[in-house]
TORKOL-4160 file (C-alpha; in steps of 0.2 Angstrom, whole numbers, padded with zeros to 4 digits, m for minus):
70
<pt num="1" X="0534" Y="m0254" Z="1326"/>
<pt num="2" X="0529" Y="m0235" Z="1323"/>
<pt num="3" X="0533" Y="m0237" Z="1305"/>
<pt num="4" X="0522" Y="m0252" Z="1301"/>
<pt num="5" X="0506" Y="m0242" Z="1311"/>
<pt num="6" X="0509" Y="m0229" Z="1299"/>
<pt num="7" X="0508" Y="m0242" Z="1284"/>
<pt num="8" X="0494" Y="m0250" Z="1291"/>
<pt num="9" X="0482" Y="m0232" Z="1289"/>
<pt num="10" X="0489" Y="m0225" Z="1273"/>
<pt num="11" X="0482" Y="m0243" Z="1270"/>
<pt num="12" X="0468" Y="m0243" Z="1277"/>
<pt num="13" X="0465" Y="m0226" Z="1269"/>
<pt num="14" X="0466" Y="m0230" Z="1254"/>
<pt num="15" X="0456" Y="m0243" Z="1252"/>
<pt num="16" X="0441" Y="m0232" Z="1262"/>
<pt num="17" X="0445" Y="m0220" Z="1246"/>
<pt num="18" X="0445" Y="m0232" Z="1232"/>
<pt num="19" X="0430" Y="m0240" Z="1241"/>
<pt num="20" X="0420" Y="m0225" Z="1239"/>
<pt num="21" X="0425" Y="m0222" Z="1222"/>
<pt num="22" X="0418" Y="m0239" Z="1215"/>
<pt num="23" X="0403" Y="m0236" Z="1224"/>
<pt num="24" X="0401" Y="m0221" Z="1219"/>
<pt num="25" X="0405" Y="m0226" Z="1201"/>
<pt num="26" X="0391" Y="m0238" Z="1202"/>
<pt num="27" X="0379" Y="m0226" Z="1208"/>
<pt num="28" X="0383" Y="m0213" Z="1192"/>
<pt num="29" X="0382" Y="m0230" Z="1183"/>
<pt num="30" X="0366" Y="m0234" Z="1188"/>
<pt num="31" X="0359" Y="m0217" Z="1185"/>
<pt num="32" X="0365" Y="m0216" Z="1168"/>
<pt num="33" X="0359" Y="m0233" Z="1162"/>
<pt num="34" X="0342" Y="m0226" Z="1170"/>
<pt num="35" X="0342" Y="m0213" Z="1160"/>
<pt num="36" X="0347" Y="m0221" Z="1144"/>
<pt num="37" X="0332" Y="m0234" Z="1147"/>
<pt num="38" X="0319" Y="m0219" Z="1148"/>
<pt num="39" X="0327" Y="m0213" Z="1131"/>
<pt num="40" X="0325" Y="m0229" Z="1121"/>
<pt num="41" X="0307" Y="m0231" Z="1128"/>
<pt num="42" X="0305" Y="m0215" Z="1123"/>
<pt num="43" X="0312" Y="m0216" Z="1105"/>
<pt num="44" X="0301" Y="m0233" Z="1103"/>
<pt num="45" X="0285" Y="m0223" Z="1109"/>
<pt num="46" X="0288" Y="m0208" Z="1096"/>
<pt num="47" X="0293" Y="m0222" Z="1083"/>
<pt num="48" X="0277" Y="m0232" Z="1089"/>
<pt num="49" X="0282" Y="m0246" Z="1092"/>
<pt num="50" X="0278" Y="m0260" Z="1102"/>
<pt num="51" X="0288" Y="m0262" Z="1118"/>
<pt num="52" X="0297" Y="m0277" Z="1119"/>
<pt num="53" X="0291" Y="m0294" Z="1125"/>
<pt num="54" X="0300" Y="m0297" Z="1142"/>
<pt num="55" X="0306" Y="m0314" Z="1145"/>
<pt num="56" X="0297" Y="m0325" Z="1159"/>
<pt num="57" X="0307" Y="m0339" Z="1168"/>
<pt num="58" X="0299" Y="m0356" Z="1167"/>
<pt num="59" X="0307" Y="m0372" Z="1177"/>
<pt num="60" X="0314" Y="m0383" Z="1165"/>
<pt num="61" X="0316" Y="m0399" Z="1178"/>
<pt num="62" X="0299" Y="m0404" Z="1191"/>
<pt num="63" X="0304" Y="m0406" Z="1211"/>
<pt num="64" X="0303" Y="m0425" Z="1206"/>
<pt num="65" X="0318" Y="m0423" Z="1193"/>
<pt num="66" X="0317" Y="m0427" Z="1177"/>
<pt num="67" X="0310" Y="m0414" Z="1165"/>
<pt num="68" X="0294" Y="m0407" Z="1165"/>
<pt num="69" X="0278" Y="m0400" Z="1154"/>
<pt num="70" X="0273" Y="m0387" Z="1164"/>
């Protein structure tokens, strides 16, 4: 029974460990893609050009069903 405890935390251990280290692997993530962002706006600003158009979401199907011309 003392065996299995044992397994049980070196379990539970390592998965607290490789838990931290995919979050923090999306936090340096997140950082760097930040960062790279920032660059390419800045490249486009010295390049002067425009930023580009962002994408808006428009509901391709009314409440009612069927499609609309909203």
């Amino acid at each position: 029974m003392e065996e299995i405890q044992k397994s049980l935390q070196l379990y539970k251990e390592q998965v607290k460990f490789y838990s931290d280290f995919v979050i923090n692997l999306a936090k340096d993530y997140n950082e760097l893609f930040d960062k790279y962002m920032e660059l390419q706006k800045d490249i486009r600003e010295l390049k002067g050009e425009k930023p580009p158009v962002k994408a808006v979401m428009v509901p391709m199907f009314s409440k009612k069903g069927g499609l609309t011309n909203e």
